[in-house]
CHARMM internal coordinates of N, CA and C (Angstrom, degrees):
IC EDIT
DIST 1 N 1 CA 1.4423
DIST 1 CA 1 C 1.5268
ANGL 1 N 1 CA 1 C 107.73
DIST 1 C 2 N 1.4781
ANGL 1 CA 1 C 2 N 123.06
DIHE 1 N 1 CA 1 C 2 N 129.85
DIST 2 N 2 CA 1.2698
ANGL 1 C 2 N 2 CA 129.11
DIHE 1 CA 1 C 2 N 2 CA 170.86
DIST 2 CA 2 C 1.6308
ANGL 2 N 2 CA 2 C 111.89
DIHE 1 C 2 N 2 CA 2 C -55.87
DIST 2 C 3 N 1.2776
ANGL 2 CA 2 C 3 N 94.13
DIHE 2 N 2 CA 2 C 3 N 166.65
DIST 3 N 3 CA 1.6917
ANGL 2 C 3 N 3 CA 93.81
DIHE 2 CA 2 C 3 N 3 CA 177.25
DIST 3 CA 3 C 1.5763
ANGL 3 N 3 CA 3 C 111.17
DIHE 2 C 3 N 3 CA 3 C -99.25
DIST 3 C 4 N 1.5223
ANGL 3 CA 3 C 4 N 138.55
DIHE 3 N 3 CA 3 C 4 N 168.69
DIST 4 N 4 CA 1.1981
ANGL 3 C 4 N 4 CA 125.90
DIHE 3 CA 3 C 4 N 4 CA -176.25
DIST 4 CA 4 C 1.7357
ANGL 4 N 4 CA 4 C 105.48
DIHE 3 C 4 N 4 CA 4 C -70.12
DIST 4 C 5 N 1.2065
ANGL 4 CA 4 C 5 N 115.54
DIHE 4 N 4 CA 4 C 5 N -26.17
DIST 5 N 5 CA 1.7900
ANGL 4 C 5 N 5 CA 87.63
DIHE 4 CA 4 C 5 N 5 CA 172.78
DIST 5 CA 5 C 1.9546
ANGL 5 N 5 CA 5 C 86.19
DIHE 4 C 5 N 5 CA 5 C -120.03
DIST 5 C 6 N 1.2947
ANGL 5 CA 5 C 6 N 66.67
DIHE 5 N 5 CA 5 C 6 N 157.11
DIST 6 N 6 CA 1.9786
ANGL 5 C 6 N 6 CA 100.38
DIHE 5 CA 5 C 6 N 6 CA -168.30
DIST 6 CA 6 C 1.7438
ANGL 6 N 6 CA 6 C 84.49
DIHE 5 C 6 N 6 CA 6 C -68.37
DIST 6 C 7 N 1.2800
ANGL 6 CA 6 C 7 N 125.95
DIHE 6 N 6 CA 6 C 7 N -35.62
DIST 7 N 7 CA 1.6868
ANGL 6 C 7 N 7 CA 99.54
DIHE 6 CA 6 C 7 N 7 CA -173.32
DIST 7 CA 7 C 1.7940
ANGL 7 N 7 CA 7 C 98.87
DIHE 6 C 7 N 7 CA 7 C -76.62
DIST 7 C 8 N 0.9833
ANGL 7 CA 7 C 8 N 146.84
DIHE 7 N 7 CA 7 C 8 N -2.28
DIST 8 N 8 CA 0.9002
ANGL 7 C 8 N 8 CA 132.40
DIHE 7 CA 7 C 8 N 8 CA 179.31
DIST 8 CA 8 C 1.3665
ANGL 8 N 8 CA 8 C 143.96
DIHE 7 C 8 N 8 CA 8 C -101.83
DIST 8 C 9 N 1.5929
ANGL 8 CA 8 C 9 N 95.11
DIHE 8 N 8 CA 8 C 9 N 1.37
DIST 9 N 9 CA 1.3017
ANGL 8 C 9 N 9 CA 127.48
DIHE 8 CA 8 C 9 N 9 CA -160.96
DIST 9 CA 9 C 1.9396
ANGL 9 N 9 CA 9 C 101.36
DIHE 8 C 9 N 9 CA 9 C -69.38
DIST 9 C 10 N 1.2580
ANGL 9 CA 9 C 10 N 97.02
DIHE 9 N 9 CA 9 C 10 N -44.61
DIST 10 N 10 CA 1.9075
ANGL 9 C 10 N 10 CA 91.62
DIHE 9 CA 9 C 10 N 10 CA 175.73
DIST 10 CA 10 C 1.2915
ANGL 10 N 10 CA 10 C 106.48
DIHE 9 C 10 N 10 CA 10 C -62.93
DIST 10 C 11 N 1.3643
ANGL 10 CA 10 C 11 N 127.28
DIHE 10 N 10 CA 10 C 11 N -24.54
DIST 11 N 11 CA 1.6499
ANGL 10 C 11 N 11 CA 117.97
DIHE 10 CA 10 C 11 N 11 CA -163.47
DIST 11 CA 11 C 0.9758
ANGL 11 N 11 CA 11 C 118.43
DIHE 10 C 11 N 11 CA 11 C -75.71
DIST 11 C 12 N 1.8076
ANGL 11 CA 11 C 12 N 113.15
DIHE 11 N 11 CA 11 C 12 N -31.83
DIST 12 N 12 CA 1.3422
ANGL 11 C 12 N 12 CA 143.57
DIHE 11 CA 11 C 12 N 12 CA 176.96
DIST 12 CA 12 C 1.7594
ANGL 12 N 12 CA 12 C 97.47
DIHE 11 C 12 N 12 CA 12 C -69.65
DIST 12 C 13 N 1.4241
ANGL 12 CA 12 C 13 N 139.38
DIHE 12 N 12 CA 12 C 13 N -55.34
DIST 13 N 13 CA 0.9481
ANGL 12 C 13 N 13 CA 94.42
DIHE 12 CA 12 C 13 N 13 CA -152.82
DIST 13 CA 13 C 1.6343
ANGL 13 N 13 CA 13 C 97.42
DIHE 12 C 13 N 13 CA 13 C -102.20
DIST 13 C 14 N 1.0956
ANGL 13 CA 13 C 14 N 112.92
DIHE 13 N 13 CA 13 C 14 N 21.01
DIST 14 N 14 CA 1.7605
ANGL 13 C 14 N 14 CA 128.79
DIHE 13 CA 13 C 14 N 14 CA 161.90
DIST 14 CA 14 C 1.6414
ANGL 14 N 14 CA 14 C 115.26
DIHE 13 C 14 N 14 CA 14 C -72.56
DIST 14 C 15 N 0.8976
ANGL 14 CA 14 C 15 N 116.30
DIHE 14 N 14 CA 14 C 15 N -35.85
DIST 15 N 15 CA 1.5350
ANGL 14 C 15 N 15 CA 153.05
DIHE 14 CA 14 C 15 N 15 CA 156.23
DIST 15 CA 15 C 1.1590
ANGL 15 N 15 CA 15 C 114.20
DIHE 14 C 15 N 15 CA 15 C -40.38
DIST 15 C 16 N 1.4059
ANGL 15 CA 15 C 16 N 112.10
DIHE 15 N 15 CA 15 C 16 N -70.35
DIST 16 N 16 CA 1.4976
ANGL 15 C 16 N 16 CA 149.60
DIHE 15 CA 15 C 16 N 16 CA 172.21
DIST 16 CA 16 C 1.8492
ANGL 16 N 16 CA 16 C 111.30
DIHE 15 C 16 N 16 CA 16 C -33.75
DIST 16 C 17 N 1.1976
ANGL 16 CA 16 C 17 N 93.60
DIHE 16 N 16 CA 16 C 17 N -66.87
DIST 17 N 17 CA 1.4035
ANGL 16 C 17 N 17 CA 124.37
DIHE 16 CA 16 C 17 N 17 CA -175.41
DIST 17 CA 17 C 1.3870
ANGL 17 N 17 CA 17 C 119.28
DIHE 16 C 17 N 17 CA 17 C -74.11
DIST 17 C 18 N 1.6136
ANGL 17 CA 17 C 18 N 106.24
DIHE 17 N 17 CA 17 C 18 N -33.19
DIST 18 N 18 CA 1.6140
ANGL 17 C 18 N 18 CA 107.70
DIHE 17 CA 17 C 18 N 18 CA 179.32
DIST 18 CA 18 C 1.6591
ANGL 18 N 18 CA 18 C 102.23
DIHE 17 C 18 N 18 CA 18 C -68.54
DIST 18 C 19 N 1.6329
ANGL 18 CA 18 C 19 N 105.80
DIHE 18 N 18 CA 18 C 19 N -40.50
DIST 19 N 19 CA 1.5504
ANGL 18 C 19 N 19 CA 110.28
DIHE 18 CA 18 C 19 N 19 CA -149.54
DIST 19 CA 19 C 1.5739
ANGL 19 N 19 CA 19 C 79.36
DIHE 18 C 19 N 19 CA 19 C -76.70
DIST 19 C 20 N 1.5248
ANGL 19 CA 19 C 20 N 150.97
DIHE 19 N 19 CA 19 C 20 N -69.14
DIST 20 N 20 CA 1.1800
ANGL 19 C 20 N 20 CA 135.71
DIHE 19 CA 19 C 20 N 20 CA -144.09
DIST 20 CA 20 C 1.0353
ANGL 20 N 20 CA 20 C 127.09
DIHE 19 C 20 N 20 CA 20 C -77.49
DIST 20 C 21 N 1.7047
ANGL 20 CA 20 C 21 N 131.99
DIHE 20 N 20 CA 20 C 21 N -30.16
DIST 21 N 21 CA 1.4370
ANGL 20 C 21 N 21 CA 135.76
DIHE 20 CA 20 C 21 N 21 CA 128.31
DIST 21 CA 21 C 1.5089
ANGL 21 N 21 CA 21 C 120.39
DIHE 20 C 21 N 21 CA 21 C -6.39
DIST 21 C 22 N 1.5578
ANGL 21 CA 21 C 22 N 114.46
DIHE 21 N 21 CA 21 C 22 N -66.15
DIST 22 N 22 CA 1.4700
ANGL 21 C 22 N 22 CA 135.43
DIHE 21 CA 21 C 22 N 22 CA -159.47
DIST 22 CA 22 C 1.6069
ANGL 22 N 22 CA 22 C 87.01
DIHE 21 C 22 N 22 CA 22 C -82.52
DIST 22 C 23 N 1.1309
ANGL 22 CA 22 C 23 N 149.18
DIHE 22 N 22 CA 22 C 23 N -34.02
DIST 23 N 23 CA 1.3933
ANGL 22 C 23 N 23 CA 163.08
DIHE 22 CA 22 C 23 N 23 CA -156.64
DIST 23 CA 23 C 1.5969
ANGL 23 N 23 CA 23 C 107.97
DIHE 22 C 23 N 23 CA 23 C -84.49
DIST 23 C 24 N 1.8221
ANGL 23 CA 23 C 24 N 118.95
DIHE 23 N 23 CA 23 C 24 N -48.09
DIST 24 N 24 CA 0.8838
ANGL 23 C 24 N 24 CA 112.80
DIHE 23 CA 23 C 24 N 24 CA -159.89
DIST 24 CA 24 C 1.5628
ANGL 24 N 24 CA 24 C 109.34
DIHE 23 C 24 N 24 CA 24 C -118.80
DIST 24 C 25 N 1.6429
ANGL 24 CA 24 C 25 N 109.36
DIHE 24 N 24 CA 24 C 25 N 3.03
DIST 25 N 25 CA 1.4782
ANGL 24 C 25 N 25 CA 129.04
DIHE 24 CA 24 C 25 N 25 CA -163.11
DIST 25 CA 25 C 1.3542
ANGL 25 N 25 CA 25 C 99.08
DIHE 24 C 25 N 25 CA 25 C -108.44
DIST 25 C 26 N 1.5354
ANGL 25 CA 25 C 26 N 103.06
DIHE 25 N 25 CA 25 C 26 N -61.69
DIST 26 N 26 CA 1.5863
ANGL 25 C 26 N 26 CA 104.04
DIHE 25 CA 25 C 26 N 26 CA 170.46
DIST 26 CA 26 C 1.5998
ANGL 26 N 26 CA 26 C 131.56
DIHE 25 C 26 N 26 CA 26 C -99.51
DIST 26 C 27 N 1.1840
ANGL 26 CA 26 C 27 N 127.78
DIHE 26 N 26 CA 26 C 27 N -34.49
DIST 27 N 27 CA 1.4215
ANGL 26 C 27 N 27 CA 129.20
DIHE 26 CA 26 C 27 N 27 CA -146.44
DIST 27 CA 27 C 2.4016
ANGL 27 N 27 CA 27 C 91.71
DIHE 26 C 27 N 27 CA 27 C -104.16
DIST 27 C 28 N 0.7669
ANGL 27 CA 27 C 28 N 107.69
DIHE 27 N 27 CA 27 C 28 N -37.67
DIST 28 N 28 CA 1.2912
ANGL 27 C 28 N 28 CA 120.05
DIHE 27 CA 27 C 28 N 28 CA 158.10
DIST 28 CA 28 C 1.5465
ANGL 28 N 28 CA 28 C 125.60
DIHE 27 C 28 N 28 CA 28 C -58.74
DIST 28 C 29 N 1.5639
ANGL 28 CA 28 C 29 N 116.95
DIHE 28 N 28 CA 28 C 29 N -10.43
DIST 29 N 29 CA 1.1269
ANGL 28 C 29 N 29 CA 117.93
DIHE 28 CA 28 C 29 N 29 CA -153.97
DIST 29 CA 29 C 1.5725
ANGL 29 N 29 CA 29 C 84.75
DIHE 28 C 29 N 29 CA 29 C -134.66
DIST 29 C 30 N 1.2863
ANGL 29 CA 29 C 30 N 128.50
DIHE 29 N 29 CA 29 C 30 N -0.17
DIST 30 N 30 CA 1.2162
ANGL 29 C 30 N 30 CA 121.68
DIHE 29 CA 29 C 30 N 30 CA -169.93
DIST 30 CA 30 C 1.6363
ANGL 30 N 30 CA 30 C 124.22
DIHE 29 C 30 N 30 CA 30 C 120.23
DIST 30 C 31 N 1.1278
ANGL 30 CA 30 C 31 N 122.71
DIHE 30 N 30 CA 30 C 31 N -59.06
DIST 31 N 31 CA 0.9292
ANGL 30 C 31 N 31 CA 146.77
DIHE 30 CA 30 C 31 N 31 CA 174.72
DIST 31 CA 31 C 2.1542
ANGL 31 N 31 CA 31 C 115.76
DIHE 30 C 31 N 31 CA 31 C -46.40
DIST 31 C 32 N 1.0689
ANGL 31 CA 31 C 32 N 87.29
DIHE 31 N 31 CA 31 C 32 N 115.99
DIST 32 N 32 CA 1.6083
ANGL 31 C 32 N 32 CA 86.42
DIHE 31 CA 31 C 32 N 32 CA -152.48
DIST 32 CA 32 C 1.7461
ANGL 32 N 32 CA 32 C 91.91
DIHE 31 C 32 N 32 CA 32 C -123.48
DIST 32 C 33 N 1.2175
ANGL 32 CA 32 C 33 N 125.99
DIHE 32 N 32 CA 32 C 33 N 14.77
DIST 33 N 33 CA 1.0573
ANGL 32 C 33 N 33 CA 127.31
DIHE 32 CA 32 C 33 N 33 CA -165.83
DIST 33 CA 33 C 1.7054
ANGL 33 N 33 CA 33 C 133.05
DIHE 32 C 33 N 33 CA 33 C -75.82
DIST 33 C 34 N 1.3099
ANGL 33 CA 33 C 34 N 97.02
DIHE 33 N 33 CA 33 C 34 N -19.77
DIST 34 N 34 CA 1.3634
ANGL 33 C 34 N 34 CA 121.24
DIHE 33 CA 33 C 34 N 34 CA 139.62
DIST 34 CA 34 C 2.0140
ANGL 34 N 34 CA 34 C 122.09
DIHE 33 C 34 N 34 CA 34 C 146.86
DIST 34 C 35 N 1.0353
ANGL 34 CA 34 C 35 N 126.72
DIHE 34 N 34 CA 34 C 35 N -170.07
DIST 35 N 35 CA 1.3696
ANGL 34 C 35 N 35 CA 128.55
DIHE 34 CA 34 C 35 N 35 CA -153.28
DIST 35 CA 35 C 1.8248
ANGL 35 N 35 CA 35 C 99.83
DIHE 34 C 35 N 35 CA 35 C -95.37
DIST 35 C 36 N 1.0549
ANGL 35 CA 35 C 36 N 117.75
DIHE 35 N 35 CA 35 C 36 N 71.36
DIST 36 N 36 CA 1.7637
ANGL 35 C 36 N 36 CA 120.76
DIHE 35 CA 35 C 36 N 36 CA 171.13
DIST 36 CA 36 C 1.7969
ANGL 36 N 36 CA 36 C 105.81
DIHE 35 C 36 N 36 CA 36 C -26.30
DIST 36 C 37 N 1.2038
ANGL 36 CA 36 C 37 N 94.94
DIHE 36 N 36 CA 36 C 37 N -21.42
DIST 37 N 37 CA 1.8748
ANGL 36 C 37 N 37 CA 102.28
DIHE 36 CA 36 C 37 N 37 CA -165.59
DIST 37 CA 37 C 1.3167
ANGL 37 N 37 CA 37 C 119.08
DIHE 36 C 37 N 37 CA 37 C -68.56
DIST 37 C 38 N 0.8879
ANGL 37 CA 37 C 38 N 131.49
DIHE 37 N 37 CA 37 C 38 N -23.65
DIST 38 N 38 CA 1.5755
ANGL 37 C 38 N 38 CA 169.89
DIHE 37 CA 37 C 38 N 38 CA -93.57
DIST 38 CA 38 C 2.0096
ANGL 38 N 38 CA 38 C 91.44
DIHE 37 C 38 N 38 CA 38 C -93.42
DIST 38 C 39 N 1.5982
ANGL 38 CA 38 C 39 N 96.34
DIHE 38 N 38 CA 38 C 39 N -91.07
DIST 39 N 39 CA 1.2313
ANGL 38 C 39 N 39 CA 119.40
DIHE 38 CA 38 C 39 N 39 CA 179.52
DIST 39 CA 39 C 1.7576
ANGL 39 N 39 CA 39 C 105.11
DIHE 38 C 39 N 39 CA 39 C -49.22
DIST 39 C 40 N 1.4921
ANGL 39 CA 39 C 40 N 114.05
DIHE 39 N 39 CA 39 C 40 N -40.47
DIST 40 N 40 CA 1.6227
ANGL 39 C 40 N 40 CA 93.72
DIHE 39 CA 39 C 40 N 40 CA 166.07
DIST 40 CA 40 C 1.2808
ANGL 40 N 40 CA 40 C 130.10
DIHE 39 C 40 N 40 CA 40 C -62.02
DIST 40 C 41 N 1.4512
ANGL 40 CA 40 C 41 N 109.80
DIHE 40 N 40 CA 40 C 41 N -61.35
DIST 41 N 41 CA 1.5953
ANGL 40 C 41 N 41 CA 108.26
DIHE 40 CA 40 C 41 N 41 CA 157.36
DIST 41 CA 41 C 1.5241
ANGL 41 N 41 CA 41 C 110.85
DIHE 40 C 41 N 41 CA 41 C -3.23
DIST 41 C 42 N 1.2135
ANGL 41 CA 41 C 42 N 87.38
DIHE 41 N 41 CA 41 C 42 N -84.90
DIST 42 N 42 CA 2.4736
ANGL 41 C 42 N 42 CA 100.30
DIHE 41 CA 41 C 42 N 42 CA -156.07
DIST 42 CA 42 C 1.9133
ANGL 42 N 42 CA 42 C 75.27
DIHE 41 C 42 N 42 CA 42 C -50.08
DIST 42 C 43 N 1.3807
ANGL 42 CA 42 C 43 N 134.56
DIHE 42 N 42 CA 42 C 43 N -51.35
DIST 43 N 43 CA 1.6550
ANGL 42 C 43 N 43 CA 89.98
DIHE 42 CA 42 C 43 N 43 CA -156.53
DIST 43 CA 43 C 1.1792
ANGL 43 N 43 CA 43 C 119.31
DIHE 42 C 43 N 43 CA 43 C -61.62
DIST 43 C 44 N 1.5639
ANGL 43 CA 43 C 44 N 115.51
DIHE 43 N 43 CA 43 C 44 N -35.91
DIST 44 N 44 CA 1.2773
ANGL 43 C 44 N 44 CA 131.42
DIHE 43 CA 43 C 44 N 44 CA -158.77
DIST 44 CA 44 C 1.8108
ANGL 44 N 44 CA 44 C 93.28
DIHE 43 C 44 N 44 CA 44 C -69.09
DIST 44 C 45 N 1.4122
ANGL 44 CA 44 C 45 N 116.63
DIHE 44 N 44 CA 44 C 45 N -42.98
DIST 45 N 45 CA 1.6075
ANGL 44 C 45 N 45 CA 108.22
DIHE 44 CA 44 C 45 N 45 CA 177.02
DIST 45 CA 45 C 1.3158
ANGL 45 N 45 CA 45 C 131.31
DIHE 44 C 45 N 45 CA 45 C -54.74
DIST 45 C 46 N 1.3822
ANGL 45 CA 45 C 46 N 107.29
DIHE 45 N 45 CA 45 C 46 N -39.27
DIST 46 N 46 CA 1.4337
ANGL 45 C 46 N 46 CA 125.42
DIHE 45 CA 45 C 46 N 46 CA 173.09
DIST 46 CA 46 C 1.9725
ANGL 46 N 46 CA 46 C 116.55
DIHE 45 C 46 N 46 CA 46 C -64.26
DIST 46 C 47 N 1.4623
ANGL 46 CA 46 C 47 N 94.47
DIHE 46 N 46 CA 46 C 47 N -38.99
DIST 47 N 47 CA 1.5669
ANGL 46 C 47 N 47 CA 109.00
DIHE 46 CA 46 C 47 N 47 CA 170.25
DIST 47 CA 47 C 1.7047
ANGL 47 N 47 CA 47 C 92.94
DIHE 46 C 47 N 47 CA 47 C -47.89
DIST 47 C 48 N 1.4169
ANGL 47 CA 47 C 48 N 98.47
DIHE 47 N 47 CA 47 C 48 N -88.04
DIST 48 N 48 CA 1.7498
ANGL 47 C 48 N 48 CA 101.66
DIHE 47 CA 47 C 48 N 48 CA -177.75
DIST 48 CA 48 C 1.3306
ANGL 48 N 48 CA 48 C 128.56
DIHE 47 C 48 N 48 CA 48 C -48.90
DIST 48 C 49 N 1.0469
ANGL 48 CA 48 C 49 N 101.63
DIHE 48 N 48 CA 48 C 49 N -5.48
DIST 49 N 49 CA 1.8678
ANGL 48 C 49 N 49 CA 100.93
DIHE 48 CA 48 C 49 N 49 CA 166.32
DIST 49 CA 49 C 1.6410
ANGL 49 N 49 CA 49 C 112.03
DIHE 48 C 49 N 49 CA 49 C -84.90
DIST 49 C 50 N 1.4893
ANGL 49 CA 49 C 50 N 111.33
DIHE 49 N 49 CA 49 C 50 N -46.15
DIST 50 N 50 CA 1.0177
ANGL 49 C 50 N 50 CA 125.50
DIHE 49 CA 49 C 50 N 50 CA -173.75
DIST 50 CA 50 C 1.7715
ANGL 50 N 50 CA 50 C 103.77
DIHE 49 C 50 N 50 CA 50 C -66.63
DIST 50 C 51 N 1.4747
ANGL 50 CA 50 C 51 N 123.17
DIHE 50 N 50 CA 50 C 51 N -28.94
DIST 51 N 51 CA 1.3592
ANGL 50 C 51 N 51 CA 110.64
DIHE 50 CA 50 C 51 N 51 CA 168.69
DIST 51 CA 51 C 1.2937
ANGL 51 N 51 CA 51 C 110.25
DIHE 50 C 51 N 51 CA 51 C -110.45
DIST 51 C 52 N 1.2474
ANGL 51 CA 51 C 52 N 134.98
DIHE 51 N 51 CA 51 C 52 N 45.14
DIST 52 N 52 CA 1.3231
ANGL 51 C 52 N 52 CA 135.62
DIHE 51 CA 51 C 52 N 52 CA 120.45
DIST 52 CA 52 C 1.0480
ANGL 52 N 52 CA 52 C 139.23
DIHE 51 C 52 N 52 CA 52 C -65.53
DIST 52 C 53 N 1.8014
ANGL 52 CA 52 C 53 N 116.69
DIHE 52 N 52 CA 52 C 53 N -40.09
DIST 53 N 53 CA 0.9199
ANGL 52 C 53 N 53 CA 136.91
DIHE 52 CA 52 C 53 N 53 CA -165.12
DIST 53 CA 53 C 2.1571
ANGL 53 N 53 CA 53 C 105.02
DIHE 52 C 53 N 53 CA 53 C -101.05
DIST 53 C 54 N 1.9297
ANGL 53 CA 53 C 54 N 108.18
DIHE 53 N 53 CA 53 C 54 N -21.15
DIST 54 N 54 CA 1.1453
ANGL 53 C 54 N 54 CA 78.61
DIHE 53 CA 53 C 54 N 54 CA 155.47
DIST 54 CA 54 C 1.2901
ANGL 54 N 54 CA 54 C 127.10
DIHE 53 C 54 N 54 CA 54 C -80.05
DIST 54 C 55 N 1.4313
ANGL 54 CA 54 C 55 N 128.55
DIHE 54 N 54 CA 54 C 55 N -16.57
DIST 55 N 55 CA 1.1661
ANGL 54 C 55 N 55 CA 146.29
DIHE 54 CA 54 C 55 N 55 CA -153.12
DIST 55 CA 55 C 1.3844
ANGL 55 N 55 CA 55 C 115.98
DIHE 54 C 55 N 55 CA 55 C -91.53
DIST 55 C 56 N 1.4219
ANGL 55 CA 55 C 56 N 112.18
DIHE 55 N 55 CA 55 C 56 N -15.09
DIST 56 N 56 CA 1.1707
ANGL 55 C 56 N 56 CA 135.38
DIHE 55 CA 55 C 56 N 56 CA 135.82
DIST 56 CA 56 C 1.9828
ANGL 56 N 56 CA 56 C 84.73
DIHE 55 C 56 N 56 CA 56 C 80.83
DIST 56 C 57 N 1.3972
ANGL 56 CA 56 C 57 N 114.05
DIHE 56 N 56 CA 56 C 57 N 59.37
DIST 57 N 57 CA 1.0827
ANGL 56 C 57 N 57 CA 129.69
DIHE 56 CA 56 C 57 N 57 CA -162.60
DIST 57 CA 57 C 1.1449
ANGL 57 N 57 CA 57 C 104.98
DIHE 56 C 57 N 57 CA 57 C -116.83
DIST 57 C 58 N 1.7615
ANGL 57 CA 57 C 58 N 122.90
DIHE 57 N 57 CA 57 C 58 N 104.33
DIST 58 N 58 CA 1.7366
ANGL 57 C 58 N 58 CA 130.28
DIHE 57 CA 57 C 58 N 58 CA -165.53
DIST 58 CA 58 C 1.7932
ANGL 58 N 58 CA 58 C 91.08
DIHE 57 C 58 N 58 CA 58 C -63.22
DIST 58 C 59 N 1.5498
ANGL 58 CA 58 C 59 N 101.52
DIHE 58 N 58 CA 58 C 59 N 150.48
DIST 59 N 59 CA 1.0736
ANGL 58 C 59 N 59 CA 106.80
DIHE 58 CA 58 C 59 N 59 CA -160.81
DIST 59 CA 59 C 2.0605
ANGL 59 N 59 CA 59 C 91.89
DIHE 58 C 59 N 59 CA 59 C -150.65
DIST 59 C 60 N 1.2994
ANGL 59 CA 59 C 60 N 110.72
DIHE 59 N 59 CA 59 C 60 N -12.57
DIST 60 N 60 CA 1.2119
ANGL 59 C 60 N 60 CA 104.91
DIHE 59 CA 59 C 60 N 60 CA 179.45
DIST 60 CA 60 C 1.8328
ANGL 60 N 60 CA 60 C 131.71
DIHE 59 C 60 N 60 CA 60 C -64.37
DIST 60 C 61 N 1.3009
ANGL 60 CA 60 C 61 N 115.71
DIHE 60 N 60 CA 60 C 61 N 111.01
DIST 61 N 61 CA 1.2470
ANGL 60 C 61 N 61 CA 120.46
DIHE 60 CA 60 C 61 N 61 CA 163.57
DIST 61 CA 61 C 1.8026
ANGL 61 N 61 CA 61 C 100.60
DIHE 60 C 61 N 61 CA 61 C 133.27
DIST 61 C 62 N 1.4310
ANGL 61 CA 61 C 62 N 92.42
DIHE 61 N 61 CA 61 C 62 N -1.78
DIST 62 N 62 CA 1.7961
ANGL 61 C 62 N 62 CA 106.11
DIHE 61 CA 61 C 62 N 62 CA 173.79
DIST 62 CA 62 C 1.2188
ANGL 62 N 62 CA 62 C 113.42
DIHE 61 C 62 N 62 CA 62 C -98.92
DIST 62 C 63 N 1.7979
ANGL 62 CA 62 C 63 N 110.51
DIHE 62 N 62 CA 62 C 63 N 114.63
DIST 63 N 63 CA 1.4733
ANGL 62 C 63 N 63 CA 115.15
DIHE 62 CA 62 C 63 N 63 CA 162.85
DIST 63 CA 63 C 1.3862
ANGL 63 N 63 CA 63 C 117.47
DIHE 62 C 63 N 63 CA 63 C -77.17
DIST 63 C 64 N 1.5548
ANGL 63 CA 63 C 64 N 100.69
DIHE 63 N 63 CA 63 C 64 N 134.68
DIST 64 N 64 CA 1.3477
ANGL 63 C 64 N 64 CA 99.08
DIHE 63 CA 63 C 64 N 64 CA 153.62
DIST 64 CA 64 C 1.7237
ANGL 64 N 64 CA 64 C 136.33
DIHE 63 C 64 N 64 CA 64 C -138.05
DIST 64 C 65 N 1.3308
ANGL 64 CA 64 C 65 N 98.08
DIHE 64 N 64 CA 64 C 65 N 164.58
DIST 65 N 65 CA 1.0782
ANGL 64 C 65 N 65 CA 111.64
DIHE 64 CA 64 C 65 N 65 CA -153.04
DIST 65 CA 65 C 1.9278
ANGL 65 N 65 CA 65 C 126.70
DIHE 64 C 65 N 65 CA 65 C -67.76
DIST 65 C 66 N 1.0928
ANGL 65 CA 65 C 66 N 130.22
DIHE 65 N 65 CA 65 C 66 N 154.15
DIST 66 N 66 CA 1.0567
ANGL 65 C 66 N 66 CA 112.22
DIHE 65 CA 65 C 66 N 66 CA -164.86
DIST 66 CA 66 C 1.4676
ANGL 66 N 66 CA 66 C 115.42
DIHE 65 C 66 N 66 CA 66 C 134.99
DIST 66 C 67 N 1.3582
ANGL 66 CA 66 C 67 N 111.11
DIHE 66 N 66 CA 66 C 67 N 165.54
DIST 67 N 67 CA 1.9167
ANGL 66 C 67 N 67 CA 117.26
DIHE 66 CA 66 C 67 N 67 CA -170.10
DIST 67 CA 67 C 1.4554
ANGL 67 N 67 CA 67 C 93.25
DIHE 66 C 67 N 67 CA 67 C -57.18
DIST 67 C 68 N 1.0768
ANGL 67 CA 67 C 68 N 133.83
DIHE 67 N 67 CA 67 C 68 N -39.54
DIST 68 N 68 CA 1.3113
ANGL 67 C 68 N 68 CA 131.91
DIHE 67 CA 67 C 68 N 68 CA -153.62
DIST 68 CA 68 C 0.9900
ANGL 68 N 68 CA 68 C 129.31
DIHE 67 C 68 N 68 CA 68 C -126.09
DIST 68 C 69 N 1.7247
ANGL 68 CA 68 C 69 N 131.08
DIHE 68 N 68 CA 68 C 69 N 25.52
DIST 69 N 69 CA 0.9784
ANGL 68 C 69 N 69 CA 140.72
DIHE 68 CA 68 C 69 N 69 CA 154.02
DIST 69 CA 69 C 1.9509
ANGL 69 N 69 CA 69 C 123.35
DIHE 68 C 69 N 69 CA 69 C -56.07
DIST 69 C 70 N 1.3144
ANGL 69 CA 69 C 70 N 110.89
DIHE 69 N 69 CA 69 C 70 N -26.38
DIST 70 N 70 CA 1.2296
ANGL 69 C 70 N 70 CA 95.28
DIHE 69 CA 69 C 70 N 70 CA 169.08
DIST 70 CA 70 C 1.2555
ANGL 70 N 70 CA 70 C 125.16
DIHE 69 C 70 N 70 CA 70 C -96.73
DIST 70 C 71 N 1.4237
ANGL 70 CA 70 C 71 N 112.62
DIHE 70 N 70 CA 70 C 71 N 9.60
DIST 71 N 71 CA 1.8043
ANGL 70 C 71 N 71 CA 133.50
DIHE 70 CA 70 C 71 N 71 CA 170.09
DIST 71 CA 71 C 1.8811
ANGL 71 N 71 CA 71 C 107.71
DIHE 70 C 71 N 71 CA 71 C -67.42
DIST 71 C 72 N 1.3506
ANGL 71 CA 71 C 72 N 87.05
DIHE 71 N 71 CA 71 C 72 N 142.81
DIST 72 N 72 CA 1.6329
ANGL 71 C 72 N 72 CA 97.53
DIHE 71 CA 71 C 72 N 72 CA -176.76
DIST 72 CA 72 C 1.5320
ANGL 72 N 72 CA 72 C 91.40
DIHE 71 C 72 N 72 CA 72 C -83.17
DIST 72 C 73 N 1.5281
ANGL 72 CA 72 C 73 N 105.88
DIHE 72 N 72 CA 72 C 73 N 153.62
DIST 73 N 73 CA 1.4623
ANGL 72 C 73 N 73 CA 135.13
DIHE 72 CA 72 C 73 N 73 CA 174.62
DIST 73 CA 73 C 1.5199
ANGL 73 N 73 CA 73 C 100.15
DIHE 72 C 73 N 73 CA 73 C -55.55
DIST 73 C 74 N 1.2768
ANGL 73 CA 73 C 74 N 123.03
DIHE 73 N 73 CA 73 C 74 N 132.44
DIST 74 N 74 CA 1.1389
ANGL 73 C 74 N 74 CA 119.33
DIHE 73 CA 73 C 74 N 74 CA 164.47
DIST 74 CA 74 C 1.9223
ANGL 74 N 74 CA 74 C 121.80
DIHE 73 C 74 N 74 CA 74 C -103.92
END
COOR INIT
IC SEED 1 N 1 CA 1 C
IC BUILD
C-alpha cells in the first residue's frame, strides 16, 4: 500500500520491512530488546505529517500515535 503522500511511499515501505523482519526474527522469538526501527519510523512520520498538512487534509479529532502524541503543539 502506498503512503498518503507519494514522497513517502519508499519510507513507508522501508519502514515496513524494518518493523516486520525485526518483528518476526527477533521480538517473536523472544527477544524484546528493542525496536531497531525507531529512527525510520520518526522520518517516515514526519514525511506524513508534512503531507497532510500540504494536502491540506482535515485531521481534527484524530489521535495519533507515537512518542509524542501527548506533547503540546509547539
Amino acid at each position: 500500500m502506498n503512503s498518503v503522500g507519494e514522497a513517502c511511499t519508499d519510507m513507508k515501505r522501508e519502514y515496513d520491512q524494518c518493523f516486520n523482519r525485526w518483528f518476526a526474527e527477533k521480538f517473536l522469538k523472544g527477544d524484546q530488546s528493542g525496536d531497531p526501527c525507531t529512527e525510520s519510523f520518526k522520518r517516515y512520520q514526519l514525511c506524513v505529517q508534512t503531507a497532510i498538512k500540504e494536502k491540506d487534509i482535515p485531521v481534527d479529532g484524530v489521535e495519533f500515535m507515537g512518542p509524542n502524541k501527548d506533547k503540546p503543539e509547539s
